[in-house]
C-alpha positions as CSV (number, residue, x, y, z in Angstrom):
1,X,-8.5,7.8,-1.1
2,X,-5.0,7.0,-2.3
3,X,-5.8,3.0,-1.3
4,X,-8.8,2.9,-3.4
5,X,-7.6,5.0,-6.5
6,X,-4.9,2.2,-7.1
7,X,-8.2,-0.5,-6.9
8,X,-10.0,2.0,-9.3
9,X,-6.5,2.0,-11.8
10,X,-6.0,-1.9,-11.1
11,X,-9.2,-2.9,-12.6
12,X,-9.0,-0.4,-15.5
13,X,-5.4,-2.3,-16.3
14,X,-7.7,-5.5,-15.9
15,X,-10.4,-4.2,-18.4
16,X,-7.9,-3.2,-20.7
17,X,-6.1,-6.3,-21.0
18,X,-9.0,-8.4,-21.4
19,X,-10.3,-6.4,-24.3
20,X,-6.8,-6.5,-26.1
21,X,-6.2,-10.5,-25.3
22,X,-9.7,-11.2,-25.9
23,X,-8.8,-12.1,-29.8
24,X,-4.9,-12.2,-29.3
25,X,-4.5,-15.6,-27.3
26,X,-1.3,-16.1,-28.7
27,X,0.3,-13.1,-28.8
28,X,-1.1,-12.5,-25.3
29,X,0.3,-16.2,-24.0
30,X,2.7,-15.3,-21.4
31,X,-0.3,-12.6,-20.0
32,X,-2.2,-15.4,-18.1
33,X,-3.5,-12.4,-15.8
34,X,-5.6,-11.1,-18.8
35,X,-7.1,-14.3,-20.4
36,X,-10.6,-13.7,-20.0
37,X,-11.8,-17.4,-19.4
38,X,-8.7,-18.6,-17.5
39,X,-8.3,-19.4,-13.7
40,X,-5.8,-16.9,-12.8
41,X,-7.9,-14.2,-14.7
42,X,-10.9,-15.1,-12.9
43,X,-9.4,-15.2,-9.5
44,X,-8.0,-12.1,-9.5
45,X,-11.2,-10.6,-10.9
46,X,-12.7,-12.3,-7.5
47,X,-9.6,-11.0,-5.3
48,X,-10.6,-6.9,-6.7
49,X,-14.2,-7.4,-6.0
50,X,-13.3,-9.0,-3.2
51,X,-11.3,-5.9,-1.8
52,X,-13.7,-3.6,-3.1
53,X,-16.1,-5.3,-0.4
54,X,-13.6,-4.7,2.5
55,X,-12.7,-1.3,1.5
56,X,-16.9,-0.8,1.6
57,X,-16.9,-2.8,5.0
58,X,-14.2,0.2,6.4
59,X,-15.5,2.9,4.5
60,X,-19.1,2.6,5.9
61,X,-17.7,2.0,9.5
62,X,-15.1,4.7,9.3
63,X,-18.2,6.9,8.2
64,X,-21.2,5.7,9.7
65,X,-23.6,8.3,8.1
66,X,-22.2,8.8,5.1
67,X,-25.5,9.1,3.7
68,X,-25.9,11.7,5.3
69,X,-23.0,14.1,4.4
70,X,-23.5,12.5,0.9
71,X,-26.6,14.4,0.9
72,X,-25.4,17.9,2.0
73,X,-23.4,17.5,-1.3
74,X,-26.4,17.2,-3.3
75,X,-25.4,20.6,-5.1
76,X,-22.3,19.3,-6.7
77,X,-23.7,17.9,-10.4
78,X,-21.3,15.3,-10.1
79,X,-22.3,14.3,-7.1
80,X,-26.0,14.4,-8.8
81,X,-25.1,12.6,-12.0
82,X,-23.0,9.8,-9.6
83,X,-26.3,8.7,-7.4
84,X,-28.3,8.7,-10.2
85,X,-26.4,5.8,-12.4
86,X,-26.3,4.2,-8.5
87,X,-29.7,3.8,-8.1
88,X,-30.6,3.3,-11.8
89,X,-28.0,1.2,-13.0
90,X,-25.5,0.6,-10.9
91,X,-27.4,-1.6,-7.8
92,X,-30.3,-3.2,-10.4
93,X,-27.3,-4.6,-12.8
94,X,-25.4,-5.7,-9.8
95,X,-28.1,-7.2,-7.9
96,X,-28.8,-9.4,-11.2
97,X,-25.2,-9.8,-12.1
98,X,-24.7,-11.3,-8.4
99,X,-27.9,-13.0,-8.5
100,X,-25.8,-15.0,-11.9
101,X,-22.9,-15.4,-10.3
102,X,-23.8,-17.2,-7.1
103,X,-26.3,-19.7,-9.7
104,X,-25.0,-20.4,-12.5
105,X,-21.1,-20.3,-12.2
106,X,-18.9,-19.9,-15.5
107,X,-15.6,-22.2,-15.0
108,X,-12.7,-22.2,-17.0
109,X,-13.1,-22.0,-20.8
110,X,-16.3,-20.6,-20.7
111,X,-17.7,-17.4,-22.0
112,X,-21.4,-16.4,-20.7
113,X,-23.4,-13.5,-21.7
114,X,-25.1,-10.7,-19.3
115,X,-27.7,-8.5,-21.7
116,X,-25.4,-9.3,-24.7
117,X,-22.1,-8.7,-23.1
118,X,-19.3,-10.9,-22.0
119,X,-19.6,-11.8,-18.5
120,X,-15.7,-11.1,-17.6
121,X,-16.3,-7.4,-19.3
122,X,-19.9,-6.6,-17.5
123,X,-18.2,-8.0,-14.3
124,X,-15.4,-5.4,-14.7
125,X,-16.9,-2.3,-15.4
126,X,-19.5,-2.6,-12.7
127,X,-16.6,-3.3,-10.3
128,X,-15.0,-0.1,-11.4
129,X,-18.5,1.6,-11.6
130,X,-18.8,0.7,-7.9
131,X,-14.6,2.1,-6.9
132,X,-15.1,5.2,-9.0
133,X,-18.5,6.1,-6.9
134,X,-16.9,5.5,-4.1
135,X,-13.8,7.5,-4.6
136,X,-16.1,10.7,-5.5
137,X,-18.0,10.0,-2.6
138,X,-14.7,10.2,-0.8
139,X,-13.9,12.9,-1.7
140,X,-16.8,14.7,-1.2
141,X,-17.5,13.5,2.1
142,X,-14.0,15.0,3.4
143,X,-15.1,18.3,2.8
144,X,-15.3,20.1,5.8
145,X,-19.2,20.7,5.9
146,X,-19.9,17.3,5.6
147,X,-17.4,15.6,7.1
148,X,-19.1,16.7,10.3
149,X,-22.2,15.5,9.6
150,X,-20.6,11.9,8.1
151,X,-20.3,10.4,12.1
152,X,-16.4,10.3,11.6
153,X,-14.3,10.5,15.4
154,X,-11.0,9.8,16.5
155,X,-12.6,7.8,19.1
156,X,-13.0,4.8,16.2
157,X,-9.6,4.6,15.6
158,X,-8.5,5.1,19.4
159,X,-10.8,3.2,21.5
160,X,-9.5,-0.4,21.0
161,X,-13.3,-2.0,21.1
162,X,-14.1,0.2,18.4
163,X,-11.1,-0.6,16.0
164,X,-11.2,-4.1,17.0
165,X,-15.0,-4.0,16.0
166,X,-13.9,-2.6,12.5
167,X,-10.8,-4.9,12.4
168,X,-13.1,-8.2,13.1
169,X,-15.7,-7.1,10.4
170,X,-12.7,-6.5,7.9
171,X,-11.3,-9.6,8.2
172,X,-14.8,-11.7,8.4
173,X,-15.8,-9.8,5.2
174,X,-12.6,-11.4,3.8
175,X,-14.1,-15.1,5.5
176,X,-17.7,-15.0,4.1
177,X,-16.8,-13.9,0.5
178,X,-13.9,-16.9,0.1
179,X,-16.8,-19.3,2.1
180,X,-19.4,-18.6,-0.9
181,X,-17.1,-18.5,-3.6
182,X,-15.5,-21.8,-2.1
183,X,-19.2,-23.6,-2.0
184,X,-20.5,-22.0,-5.2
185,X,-17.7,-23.5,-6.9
186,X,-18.5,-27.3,-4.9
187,X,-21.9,-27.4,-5.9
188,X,-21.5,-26.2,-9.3
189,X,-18.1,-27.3,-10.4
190,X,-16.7,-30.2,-7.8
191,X,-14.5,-29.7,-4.8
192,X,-11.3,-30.4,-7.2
193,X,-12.2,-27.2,-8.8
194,X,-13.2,-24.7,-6.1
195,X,-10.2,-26.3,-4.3
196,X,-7.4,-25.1,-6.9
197,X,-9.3,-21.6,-7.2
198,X,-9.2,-21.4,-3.4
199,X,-5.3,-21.9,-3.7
200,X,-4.9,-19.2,-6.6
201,X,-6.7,-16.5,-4.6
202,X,-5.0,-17.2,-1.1
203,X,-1.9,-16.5,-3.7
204,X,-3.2,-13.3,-5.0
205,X,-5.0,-11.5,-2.3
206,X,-1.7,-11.1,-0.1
207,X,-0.2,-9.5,-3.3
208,X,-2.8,-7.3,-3.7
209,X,-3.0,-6.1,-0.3
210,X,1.0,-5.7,-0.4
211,X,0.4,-3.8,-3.5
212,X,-2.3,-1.4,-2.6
213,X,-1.0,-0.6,0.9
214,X,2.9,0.0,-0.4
215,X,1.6,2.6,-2.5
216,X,-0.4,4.0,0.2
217,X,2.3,4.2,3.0
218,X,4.4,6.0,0.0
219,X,2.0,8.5,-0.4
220,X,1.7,9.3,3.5
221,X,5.2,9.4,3.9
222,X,6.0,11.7,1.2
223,X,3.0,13.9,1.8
224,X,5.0,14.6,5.0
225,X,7.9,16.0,3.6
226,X,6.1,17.8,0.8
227,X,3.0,20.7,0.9
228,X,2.3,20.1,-3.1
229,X,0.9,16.9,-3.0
230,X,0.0,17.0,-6.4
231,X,3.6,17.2,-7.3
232,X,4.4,14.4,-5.0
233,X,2.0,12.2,-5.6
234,X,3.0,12.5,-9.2
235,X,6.3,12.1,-8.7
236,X,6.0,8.8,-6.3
237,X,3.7,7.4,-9.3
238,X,6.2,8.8,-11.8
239,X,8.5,6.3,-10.0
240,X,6.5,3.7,-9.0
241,X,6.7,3.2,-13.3
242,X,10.3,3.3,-13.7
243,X,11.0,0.9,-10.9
244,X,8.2,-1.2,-13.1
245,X,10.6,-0.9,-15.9
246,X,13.6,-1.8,-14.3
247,X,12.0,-4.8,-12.6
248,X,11.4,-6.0,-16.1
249,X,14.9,-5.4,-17.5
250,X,16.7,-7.4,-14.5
251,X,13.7,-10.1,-15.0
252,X,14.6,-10.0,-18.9
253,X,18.8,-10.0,-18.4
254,X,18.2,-13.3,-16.3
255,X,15.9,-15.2,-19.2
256,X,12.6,-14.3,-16.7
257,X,10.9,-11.4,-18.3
258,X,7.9,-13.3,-19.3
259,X,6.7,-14.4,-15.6
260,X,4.7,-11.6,-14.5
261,X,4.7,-12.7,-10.7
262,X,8.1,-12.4,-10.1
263,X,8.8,-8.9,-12.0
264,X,5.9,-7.9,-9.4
265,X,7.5,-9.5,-6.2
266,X,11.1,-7.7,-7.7
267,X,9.1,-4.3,-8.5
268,X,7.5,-4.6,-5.0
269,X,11.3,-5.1,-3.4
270,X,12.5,-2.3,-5.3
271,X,9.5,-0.1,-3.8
272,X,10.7,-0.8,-0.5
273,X,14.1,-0.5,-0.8
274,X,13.5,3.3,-2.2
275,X,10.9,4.0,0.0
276,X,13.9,3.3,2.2
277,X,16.7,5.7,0.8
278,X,14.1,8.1,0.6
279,X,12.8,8.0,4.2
280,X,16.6,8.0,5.3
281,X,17.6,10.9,3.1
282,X,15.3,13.3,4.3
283,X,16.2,12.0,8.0
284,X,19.8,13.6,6.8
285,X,18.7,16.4,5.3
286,X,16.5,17.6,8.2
287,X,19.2,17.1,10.6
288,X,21.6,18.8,8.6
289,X,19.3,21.6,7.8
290,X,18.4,22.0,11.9
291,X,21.8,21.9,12.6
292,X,22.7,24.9,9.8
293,X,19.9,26.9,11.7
294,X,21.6,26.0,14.9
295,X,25.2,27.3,14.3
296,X,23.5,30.1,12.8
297,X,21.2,31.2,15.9
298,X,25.0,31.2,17.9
């Protein structure tokens, strides 16, 4: 859950800067992520669809009849109100959308329309459409009465043909999504072209997957130390921001504030290095606290 709530929050951020930069090109110049017609913008809308995919891949092996647990939830309204934009708006819209996408590809500089909407907004907001179903579906489907009925075991995650199964389709979902982006963009735009967006995205999905899965190791490892993990999860987020900030203001003291890759590659080393300190702390403060009740037992 905590892997695809940062997807769900990462293309919200996306959404959000597009519609500010939209109009404000030049005060938005050094924000190359949220130009709406450029490459990197594009590429990195392709890399969070792209691990939206995977995390679908996983999610439907990890939970093999999720359809079914989905509907012993059929009493929740939300859960209601969710499957009926799915199969009324959500898969018709996508199935077009896609349909677009694959024939009649937009380059750089270009702005197409979908049912009188920009293409780089319609594409967004069905990608978080998609994530936020799926993280209610998540959470739903943990729910002791269905989880049981979902086709969840332990023996996929122990029995090394099944996890290599599941591993093989992750990593192949990964292959045939690059593959048809790579000769979409050949036959539509020239090999120069699909070449140099091929580049950008083998440079932004290892970021992303660093990104996503540095969060969530946080949140296991201080979920182990903590009961409220409300309060922890708040707190890790509450400083996963500063550490944002401070990455920024070492970036700005050294005249590199406005390249947004590197604050994220010195916000990603700060993460570590706390995670770190924090993991080693509460080595010493377990160790001191069993050895208080020790002396104390004598």
């Amino acid at each position: 859950v905590t892997s695809l709530l940062v997807l769900v929050l990462l293309n919200i951020v996306m959404l959000v800067g597009q519609l500010v930069c939209e109009d404000k090109i030049d005060e938005c110049r050094d924000l190359i992520f949220f130009h709406p017609t450029g490459r990197i913008n594009r590429n990195s809308r392709f890399v969070l669809f792209l691990s939206m995919m995977q995390w679908l891949q996983a999610w439907t092996g990890l939970f093999p009849d999720w359809f079914v647990a989905l509907t012993r939830e059929t009493k929740s309204i939300w859960m209601r109100a969710a499957s009926s934009i799915v199969i009324f708006l959500l898969v018709p819209a996508s199935l077009l959308r896609l349909a677009v996408w694959f024939v009649k590809p937009a380059g750089i500089g270009v702005v197409q329309h979908f049912v009188g909407l920009r293409h780089h907004l319609v594409d967004s907001v069905l990608v978080i459409g998609w994530s936020l179903w799926m993280l209610l579906a998540s959470v739903m489907i943990v729910r002791p009465g269905a989880l049981k009925h979902s086709g969840f075991s332990p023996r996929i995650i122990r029995d090394d043909s099944s996890w290599k199964h599941l591993c093989t389709l992750f990593k192949y979902t990964l292959f045939f999504w690059q593959i048809a982006h790579f000769v979409r963009g050949c036959i539509a735009l020239g090999p120069a072209h699909a070449q140099n967006d091929l580049i950008a995205i083998t440079v932004l999905y290892p970021m992303l997957l660093c990104l996503i899965w540095t969060v969530t190791f946080i949140a296991v490892v201080l979920s182990r130390y903590s009961q409220d993990l409300r309060r922890t999860h708040l707190g890790a987020a509450a400083g996963l921001i500063m550490l944002l900030g401070v990455s920024y203001m070492l970036c700005a003291f050294v005249d590199r504030g406005d390249q947004p890759l590197l604050v994220t590659f010195v916000w990603l080393h700060l993460n570590r290095q706390a995670l770190r300190i924090v993991r080693r702390w509460s080595r010493f403060v377990s160790l001191s606290q069993t050895g208080t009740k020790g002396e104390a037992s004598r």
